[in-house]
C-alpha positions as CSV (number, residue, x, y, z in Angstrom):
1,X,94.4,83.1,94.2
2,X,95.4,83.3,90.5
3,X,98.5,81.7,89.3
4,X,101.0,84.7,88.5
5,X,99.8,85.9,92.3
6,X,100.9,82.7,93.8
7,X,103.8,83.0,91.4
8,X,104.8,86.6,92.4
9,X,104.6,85.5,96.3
10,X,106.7,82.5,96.1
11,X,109.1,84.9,94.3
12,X,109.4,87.3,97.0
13,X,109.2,84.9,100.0
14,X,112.1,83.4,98.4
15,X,113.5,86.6,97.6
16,X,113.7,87.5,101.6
17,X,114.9,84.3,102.7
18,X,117.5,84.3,100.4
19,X,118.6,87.9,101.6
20,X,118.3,86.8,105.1
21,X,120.1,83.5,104.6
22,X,123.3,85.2,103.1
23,X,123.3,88.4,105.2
24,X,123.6,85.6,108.5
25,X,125.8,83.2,106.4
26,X,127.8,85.6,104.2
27,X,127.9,88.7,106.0
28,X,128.0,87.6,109.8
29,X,129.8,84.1,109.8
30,X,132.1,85.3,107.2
31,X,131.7,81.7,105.1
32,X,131.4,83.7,101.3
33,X,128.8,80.7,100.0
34,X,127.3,83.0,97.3
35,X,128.7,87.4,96.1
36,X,126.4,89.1,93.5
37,X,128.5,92.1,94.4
38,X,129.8,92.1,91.4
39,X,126.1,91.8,89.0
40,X,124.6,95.7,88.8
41,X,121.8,96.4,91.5
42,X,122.4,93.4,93.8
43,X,121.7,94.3,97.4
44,X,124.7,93.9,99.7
45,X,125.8,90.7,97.4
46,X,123.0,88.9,98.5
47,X,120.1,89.1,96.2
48,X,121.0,89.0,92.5
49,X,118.1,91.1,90.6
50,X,118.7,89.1,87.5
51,X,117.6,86.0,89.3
52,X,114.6,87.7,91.4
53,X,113.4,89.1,87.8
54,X,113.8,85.5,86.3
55,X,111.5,83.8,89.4
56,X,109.1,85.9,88.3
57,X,108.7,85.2,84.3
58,X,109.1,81.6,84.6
59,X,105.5,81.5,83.7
């Protein structure tokens, strides 16, 4: 598998973890670890697009 696949894969799989992570974490136990609420186009202050979009270019 070339590089920026492998790349773009770690990205996401990170990406989903993440969401899932902060959605139990965050949302459900109520412990406020980590809010991108706050950063344009986050999803439910869990996943900050600025960071997905920087996983991806560090190439």
């Amino acid at each position: 598998m070339p590089l920026y696949k492998q790349i773009l894969l770690g990205d996401i799989i990170v990406t989903i973890l993440e969401f899932i992570t902060g959605y139990i974490v965050n949302i459900q136990f109520g412990w406020g670890v980590w809010d991108y609420s706050h950063i344009p186009g986050s999803i439910m202050g869990q996943i900050c697009p600025f960071f997905v979009l920087c996983g991806c270019r560090c190439v």
